[in-house]
C-alpha positions as CSV (number, residue, x, y, z in Angstrom):
1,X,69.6,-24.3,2.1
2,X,68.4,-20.7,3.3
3,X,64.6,-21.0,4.0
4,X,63.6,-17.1,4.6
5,X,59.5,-17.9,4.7
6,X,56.9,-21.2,5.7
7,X,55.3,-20.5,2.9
8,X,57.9,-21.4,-0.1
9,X,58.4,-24.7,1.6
10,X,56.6,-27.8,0.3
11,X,56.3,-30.7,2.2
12,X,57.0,-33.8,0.5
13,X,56.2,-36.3,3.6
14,X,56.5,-40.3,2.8
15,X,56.5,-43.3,4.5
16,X,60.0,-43.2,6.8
17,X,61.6,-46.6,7.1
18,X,64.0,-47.6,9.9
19,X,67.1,-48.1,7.5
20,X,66.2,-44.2,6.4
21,X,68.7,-42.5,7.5
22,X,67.1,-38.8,6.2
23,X,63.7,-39.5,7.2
24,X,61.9,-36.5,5.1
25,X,63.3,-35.0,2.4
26,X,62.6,-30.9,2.0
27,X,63.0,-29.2,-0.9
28,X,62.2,-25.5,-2.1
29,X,59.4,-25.4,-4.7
30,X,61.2,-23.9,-7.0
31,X,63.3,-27.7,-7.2
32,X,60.2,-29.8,-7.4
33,X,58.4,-31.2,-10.0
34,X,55.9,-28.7,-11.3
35,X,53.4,-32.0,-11.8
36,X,53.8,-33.4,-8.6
37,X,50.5,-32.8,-6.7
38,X,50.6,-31.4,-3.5
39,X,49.8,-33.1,-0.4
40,X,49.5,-32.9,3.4
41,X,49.8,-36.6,4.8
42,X,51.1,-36.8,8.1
43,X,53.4,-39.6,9.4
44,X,52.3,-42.8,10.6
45,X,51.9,-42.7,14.6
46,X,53.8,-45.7,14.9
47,X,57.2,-44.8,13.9
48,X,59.9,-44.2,15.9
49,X,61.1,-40.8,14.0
50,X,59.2,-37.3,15.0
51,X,56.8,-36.5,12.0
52,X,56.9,-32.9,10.5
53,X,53.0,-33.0,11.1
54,X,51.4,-35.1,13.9
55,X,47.5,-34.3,14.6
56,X,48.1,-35.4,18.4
57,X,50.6,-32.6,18.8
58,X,49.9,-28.7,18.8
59,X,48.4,-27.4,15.9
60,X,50.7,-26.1,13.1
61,X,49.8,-22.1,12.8
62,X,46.3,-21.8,11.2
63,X,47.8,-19.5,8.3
64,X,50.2,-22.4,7.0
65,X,47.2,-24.7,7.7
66,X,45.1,-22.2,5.1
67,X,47.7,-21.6,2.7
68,X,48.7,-25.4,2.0
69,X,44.8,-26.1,2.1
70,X,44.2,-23.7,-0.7
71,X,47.0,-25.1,-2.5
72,X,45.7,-28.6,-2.0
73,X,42.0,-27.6,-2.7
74,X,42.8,-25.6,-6.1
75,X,44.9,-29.4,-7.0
76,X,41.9,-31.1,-6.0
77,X,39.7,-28.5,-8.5
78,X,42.1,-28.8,-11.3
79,X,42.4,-32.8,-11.0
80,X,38.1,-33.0,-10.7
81,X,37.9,-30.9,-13.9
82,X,40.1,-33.2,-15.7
83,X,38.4,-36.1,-17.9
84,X,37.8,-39.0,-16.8
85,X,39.0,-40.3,-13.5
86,X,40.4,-43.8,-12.3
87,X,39.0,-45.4,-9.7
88,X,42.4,-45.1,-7.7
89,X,42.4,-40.9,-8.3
90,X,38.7,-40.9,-7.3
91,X,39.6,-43.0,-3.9
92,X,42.6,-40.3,-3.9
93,X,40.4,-37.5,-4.4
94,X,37.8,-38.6,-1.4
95,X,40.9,-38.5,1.0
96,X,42.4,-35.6,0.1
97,X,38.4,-33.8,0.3
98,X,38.0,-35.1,4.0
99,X,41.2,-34.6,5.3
100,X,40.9,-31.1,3.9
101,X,37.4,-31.0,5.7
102,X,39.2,-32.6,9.1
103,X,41.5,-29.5,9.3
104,X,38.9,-26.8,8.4
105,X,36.6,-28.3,11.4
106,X,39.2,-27.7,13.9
107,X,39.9,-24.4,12.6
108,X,37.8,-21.0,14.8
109,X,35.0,-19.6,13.0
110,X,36.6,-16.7,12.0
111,X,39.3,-18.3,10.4
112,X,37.0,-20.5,8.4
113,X,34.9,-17.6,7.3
114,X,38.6,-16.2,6.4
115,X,39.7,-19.6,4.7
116,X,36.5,-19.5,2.3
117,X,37.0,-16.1,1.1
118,X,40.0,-16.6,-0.3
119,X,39.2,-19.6,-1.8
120,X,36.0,-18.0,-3.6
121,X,38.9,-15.2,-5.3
122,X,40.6,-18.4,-6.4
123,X,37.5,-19.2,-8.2
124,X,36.3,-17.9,-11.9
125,X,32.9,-16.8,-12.1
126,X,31.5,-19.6,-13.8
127,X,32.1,-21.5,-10.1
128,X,30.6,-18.2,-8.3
129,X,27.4,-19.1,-9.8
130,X,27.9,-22.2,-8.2
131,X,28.5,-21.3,-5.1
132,X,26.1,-18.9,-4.9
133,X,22.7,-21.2,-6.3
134,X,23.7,-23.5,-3.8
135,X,24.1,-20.6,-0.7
136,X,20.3,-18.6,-2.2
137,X,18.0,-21.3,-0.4
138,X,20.1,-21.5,2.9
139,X,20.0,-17.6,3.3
140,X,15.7,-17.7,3.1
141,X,14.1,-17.2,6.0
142,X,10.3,-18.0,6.6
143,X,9.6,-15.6,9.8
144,X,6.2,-15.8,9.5
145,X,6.3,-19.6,9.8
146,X,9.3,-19.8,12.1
147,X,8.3,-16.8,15.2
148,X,5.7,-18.5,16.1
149,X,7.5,-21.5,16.9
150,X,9.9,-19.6,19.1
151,X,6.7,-18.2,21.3
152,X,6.9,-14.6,19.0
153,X,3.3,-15.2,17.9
154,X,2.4,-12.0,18.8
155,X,5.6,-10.0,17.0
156,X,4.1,-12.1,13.4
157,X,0.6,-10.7,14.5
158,X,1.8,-7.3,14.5
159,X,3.3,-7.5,11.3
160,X,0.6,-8.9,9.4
161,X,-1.8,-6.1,11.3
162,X,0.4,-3.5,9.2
163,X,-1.6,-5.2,6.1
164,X,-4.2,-4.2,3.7
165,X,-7.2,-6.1,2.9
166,X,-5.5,-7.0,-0.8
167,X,-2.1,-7.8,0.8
168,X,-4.0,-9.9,4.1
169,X,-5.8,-11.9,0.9
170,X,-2.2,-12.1,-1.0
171,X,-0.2,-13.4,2.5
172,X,-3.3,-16.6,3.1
173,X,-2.3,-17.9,-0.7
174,X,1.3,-18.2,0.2
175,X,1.1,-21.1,2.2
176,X,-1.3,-23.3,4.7
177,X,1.0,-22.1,7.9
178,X,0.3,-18.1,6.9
179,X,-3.1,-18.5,6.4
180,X,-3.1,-20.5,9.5
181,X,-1.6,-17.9,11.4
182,X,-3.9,-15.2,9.9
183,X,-6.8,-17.1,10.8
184,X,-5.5,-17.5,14.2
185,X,-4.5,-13.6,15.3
186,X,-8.1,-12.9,13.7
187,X,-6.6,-10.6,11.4
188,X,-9.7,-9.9,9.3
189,X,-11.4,-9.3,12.2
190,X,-8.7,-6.4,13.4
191,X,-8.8,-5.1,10.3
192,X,-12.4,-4.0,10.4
193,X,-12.3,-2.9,13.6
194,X,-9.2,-0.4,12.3
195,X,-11.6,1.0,9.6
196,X,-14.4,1.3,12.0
197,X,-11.8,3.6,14.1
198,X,-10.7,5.5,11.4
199,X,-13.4,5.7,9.1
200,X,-16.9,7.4,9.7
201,X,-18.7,6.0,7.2
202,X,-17.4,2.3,8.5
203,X,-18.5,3.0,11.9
204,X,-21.7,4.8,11.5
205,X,-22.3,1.3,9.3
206,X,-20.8,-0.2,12.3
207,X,-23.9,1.2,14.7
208,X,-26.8,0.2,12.8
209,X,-25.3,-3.2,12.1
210,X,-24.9,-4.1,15.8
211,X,-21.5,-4.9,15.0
212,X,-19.6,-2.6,17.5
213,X,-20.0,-4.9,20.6
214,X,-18.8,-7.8,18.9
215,X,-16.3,-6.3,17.5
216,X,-14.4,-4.8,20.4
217,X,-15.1,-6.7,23.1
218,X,-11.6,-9.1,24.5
219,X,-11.8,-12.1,22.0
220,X,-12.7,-15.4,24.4
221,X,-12.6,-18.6,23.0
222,X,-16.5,-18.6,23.4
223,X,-17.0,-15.8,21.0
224,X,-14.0,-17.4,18.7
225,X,-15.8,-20.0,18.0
226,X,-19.6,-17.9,17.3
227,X,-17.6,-16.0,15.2
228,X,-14.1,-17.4,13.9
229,X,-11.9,-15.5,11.6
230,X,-13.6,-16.8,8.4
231,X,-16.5,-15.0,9.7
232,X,-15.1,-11.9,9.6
233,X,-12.9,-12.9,6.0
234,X,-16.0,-13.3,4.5
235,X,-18.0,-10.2,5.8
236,X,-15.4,-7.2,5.0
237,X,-15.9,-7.8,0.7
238,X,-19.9,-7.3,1.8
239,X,-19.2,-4.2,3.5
240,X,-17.1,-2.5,1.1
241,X,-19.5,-0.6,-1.1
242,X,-19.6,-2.0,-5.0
243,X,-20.3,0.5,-7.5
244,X,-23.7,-0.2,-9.1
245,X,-25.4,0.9,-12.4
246,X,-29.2,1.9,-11.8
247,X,-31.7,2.2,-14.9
248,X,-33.0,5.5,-14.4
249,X,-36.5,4.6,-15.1
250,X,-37.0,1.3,-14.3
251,X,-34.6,1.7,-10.9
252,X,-33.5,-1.9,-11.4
253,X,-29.5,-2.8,-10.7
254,X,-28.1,-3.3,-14.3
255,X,-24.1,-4.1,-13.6
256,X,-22.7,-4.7,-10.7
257,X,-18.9,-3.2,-11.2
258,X,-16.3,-5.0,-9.0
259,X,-12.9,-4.6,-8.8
260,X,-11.8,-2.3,-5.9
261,X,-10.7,-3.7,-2.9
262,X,-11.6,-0.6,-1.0
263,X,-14.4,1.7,-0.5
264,X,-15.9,3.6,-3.3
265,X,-15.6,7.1,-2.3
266,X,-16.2,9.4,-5.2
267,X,-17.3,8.7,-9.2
268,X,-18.2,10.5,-12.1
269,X,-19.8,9.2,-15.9
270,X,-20.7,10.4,-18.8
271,X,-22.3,8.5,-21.8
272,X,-19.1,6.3,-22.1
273,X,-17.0,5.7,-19.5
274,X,-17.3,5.9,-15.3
275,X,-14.8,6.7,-13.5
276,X,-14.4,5.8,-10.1
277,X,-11.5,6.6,-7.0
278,X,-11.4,4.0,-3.8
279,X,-9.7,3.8,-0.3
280,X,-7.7,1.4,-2.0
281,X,-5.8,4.2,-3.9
282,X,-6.8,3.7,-7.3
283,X,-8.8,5.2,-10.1
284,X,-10.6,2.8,-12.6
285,X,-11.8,3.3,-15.8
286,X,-15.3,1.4,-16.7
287,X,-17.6,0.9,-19.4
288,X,-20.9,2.8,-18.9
289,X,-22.5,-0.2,-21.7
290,X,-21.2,-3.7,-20.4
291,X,-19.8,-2.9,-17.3
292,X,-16.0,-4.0,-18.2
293,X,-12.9,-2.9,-16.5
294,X,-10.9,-0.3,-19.2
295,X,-7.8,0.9,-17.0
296,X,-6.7,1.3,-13.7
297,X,-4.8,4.3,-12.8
298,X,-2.4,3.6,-9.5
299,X,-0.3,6.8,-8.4
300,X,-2.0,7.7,-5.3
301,X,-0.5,6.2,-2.2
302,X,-3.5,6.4,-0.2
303,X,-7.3,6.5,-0.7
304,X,-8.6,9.2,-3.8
305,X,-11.2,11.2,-2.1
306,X,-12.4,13.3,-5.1
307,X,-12.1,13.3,-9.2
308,X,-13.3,15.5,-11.8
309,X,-12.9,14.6,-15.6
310,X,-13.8,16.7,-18.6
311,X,-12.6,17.8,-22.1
312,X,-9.8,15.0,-22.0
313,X,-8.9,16.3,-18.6
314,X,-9.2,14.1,-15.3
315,X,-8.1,16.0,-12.0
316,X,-7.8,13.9,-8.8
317,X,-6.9,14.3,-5.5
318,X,-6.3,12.1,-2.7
319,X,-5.7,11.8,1.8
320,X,-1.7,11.5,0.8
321,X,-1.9,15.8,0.6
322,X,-1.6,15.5,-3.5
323,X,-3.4,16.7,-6.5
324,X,-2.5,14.9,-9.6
325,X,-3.3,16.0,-13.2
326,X,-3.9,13.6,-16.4
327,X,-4.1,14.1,-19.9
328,X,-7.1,11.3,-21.7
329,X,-6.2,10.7,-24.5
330,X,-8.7,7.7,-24.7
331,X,-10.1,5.5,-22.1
332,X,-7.4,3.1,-22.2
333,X,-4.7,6.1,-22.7
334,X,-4.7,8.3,-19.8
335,X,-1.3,9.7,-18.5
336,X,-0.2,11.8,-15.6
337,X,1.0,14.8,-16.3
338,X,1.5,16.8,-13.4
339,X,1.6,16.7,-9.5
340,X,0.5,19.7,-7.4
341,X,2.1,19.9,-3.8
342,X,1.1,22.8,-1.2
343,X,-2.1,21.6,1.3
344,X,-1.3,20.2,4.4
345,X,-3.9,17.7,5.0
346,X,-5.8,15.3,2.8
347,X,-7.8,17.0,-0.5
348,X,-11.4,16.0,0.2
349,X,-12.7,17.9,-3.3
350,X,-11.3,19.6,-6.3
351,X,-13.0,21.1,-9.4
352,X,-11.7,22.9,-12.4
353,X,-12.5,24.6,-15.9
354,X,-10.4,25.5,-19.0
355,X,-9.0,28.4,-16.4
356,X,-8.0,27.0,-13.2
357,X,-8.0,24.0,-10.7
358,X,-9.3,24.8,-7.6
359,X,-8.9,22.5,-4.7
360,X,-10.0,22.3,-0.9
361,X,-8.5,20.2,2.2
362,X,-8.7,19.3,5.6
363,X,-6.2,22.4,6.4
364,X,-9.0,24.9,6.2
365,X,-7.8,26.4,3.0
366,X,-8.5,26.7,-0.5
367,X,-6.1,26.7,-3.9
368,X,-6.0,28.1,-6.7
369,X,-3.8,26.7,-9.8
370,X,-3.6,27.6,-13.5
371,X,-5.1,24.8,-15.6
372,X,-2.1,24.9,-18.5
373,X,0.7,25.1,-16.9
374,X,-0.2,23.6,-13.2
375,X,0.9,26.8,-11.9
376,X,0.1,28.0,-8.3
377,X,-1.8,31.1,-8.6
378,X,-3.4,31.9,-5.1
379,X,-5.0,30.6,-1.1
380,X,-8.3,31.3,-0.1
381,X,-8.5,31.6,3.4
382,X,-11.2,32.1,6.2
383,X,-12.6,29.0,7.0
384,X,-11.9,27.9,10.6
385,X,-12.3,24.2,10.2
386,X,-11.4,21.8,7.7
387,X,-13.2,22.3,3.8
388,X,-15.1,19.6,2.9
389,X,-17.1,20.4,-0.5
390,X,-16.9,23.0,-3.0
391,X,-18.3,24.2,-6.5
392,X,-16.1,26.4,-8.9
393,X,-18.3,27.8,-11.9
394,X,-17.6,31.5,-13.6
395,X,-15.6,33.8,-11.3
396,X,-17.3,32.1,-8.4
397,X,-16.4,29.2,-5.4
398,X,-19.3,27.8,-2.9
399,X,-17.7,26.1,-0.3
400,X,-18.8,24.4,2.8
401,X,-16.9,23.3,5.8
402,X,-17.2,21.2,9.1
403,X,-17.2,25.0,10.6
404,X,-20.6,24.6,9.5
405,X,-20.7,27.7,7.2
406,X,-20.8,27.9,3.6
407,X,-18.8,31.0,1.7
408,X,-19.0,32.3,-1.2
409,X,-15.5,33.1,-3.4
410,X,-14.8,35.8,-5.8
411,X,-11.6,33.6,-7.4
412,X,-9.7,36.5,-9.5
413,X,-9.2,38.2,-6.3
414,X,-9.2,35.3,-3.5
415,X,-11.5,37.7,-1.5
416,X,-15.1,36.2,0.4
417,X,-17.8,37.4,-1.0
418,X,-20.5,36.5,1.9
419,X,-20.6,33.8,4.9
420,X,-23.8,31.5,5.3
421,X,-24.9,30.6,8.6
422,X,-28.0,28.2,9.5
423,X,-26.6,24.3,9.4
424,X,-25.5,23.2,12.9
425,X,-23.4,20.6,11.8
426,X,-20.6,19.6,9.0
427,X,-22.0,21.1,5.8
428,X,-20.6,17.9,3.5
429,X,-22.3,18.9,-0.4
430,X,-23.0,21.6,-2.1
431,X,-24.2,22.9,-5.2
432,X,-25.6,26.3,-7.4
433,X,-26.7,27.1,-9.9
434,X,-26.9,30.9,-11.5
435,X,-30.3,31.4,-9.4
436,X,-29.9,29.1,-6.1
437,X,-27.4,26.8,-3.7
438,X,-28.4,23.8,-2.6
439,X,-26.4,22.4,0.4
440,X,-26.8,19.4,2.9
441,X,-25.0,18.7,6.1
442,X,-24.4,16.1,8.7
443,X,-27.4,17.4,10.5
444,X,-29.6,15.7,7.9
445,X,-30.9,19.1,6.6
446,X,-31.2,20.3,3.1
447,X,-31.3,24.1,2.7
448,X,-32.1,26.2,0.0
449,X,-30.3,29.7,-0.5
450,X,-30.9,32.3,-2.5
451,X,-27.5,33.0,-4.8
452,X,-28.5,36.5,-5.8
453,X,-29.3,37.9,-2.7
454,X,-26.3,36.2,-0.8
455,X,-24.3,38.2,-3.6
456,X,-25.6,41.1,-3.1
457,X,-24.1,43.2,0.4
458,X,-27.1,44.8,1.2
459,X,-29.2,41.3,1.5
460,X,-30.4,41.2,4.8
461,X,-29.2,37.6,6.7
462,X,-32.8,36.3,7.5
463,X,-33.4,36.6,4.0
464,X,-31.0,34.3,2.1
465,X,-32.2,30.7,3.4
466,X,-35.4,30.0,0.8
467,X,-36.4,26.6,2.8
468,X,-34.7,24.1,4.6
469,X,-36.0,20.7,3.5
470,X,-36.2,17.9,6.7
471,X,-36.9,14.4,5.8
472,X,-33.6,12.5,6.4
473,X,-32.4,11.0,9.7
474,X,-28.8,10.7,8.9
475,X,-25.8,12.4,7.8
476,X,-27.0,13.9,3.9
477,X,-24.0,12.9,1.4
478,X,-24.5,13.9,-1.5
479,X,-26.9,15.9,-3.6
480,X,-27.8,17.3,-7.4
481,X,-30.2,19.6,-8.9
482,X,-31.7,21.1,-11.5
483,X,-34.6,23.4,-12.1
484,X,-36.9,20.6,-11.1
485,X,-35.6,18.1,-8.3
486,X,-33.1,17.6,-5.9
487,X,-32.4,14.5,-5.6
488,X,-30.3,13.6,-2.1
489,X,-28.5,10.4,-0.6
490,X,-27.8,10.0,2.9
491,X,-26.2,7.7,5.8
492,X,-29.8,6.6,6.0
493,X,-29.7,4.3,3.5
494,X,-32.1,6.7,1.5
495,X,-31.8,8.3,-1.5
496,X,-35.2,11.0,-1.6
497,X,-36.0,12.8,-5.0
498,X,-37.8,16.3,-4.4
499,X,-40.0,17.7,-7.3
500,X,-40.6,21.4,-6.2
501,X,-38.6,23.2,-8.4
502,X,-40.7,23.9,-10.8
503,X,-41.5,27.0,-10.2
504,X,-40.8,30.5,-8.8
505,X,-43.4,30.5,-6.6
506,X,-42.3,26.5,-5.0
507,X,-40.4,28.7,-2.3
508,X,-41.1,30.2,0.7
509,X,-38.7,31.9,3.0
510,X,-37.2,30.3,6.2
511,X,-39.7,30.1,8.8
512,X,-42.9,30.7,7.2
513,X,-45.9,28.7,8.0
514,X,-45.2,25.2,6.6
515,X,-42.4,25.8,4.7
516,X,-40.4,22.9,6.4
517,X,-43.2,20.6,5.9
518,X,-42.6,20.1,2.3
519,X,-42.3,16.3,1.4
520,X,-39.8,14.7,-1.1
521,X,-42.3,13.6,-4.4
522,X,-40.4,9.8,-3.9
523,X,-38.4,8.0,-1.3
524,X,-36.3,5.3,-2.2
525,X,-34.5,2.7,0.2
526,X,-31.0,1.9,-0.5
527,X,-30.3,-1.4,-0.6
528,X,-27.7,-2.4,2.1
529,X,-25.6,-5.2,2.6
């Protein structure tokens, strides 16, 4: 018999006794019986004949080994899948399985990893499922739980550090060893000292608390145990600013509104609804009568700095460079309906009308975009320093900027209109009216300008700064007005209201006698934390 190839020879192998004269029969497959299963059972060691397999001698080539093993695993499948099985075929089965596993141990691991893949194209895809339930769980890894244990505490403790107050809170309910090991690398406690770093308002906060020295100096176990982790868990949701809901005439604290898990940094109302943008990139939607959470816009991918909403129009914008646009349809119906792209640092304000969006950043310039179609129309530019307020009303744009000047904008034809000089630090509000602008600056100074004058060219430069009103000892952050008060906040934990504007004659130029003596009509302490 011609035998051109290993593999279309089966090998019938029996027991050989000493009056067999043949020993082992071999016959192509093509002459056995198509029922016959196919098996590998090598000789008994005893016998005087040489076996066609013996495990003691050198290994028959690993590709005959893996294409009789297939063959003997698929007869093993079909036999399992069968009904019923005797107790004789099941005993028959459990050889066949661990003398299979005997020759795959011995095998390299590349040829196993060969072996098993082409047994899985042997498989249908019923048995893939199998297969691959069974492999899912072996393939997880917990690295959080297993670095430390190979001395990598400190590559887990990076890791976590890339986390954000919601996500920190979201890794300690995973399991007793993560919050372990966030309690441990006093993760909280990093995390406040990161916003106290990059965050002005967290570090002036920072100051007057005491906190700084505490905070930064090399963690000992002394101090770890004044002040574990869960000191520090439990103090960052009591810094983080809440919005709260004042009666206007009794000053009591009506609601409380919770829900960000960042700072507060910009709001507006109206008889309805508040609206409110947080260092935790979202905008939520409240209601102004019970105080309930309505929506929660998330598109932003870091903190929203400024919003304005008006006539089923909200425009915010945000430190990630963008402005985005949304149609309110309804409280609980609010879409996006367009992205503007162009600034080069964070947005810090924006403002609009039926006309046009205008916008200021941190890359010194202004922008102009149609209100319709979201169309870029023009840059205003001139400031030297980054923008960080502005008003838009009419034809005209008050800005101020940490350059500490405040211009004024003729927005049809981008060009300044006139520069005002007197605040000797970041000018951070500002407001006008059609007679006056009101603006306050990080040097704790309100001034009061004259708007027609300053439009007017032939104003001379002494004249245009009505008063400047000193009373707060920090930073002034925002400020309103109307014909009567002014009422201002500041980093002092203060908000003052001034009644003096009441009348024509209330002001007196710059640097006549007494006019920076002027007291606000009521003080009232903020209440901190």
């Amino acid at each position: 018999m011609n035998i051109q190839n290993d593999s279309d020879v089966a090998f019938d192998c029996r027991s050989i006794n000493s009056d067999d004269e043949e020993g082992v029969n071999i016959m192509p497959i093509s002459a056995m019986n198509t029922d016959m299963p196919v098996s590998i059972e090598p000789l008994s060691t005893g016998s005087t004949n040489t076996p066609i397999y013996d495990a003691t001698k050198k290994r028959i080539a690993e590709e005959r080994h893996r294409a009789d093993l297939a063959a003997n695993v698929s007869s093993i499948n079909s036999r399992h899948a069968s009904s019923k099985l005797s107790l004789t075929d099941s005993k028959e089965l459990e050889r066949q399985q661990e003398q299979c596993m005997k020759l795959f141990d011995h095998w390299s691991e590349e040829s196993q990893v060969e072996f098993v893949t082409s047994l899985l194209k042997h498989m249908c895809h019923h048995q893939h499922g199998q297969v691959n339930q069974f492999l899912k769980p072996m393939l997880q890894r917990d690295f959080i739980t297993a670095l430390p244990a190979h001395g990598l505490f400190h590559v887990v403790e990076k890791i976590l550090g890339y986390l954000d107050a919601k996500s920190l809170c979201a890794a300690e309910m995973v399991c007793k060893q993560w919050q372990r090991t966030v309690s441990e690398g006093m993760l909280w406690k990093k995390l406040i000292e990161h916003m106290v770093r990059t965050d002005e308002m967290w570090r002036g906060l920072a100051e007057r608390k005491g906190w700084v020295e505490s905070l930064f100096k090399p963690t000992s176990m002394m101090s770890s145990a004044c002040h574990d982790d869960k000191y520090y868990r439990d103090l960052y949701p009591s810094i983080i600013a809440d919005i709260e809901m004042w009666n206007r005439k009794t000053l009591e604290c009506e609601h409380t509104l919770t829900g960000h898990t960042g700072s507060v940094l910009c709001l507006q109302y109206d008889d309805n609804i508040i609206i409110s943008g947080s260092s935790d990139s979202t905008v939520r939607v409240w209601s102004v009568h019970d105080g309930t959470l309505l929506n929660t816009l998330i598109h932003h991918c870091e903190a929203v700095l400024h919003l304005r909403f008006e006539n089923g129009i909200m425009v915010t914008c945000s430190k990630d460079r963008s402005i985005a646009v949304w149609d309110m349809l309804s409280p609980t119906d609010i879409n996006l309906r367009r992205v503007l792209v162009g600034h080069r640092a964070a947005v810090n304000v924006v403002d609009f009308d039926d006309k046009y969006i205008v916008s200021a950043s941190g890359d010194r310039t202004i922008k102009v975009w149609d209100t319709s179609s979201c169309e870029f129309k023009r840059t205003l530019n001139g400031h030297k320093r980054g923008i960080a307020c502005l008003q838009y009303h009419g034809n005209l744009v008050v800005s101020g900027s940490s350059d500490n000047t405040i211009r004024l904008w003729d927005i049809e034809f981008g060009t300044c209109l006139r520069v005002l000089e007197g605040h000797e630090e970041l000018v951070r509000c500002i407001r006008f009216d059609n007679k006056r602008i009101v603006s306050g600056a990080y040097d704790g100074k309100i001034k009061v300008w004259d708007l027609k004058a300053a439009l007017d060219a032939r104003s001379p430069t002494g004249t245009l700064c009505l008063r400047t009103l000193v009373e707060h000892s920090g930073r002034v952050f925002r400020l309103q007005f109307d014909q009567f008060q002014i009422v201002s906040s500041s980093h002092d934990d203060t908000i003052l209201i001034w009644d003096f504007l009441d009348a024509e004659n209330s002001f007196e130029e710059e640097g006549a006698a007494g006019s920076n003596k002027h007291q606000p009509n009521r003080t009232y302490t903020y209440v901190t934390r």
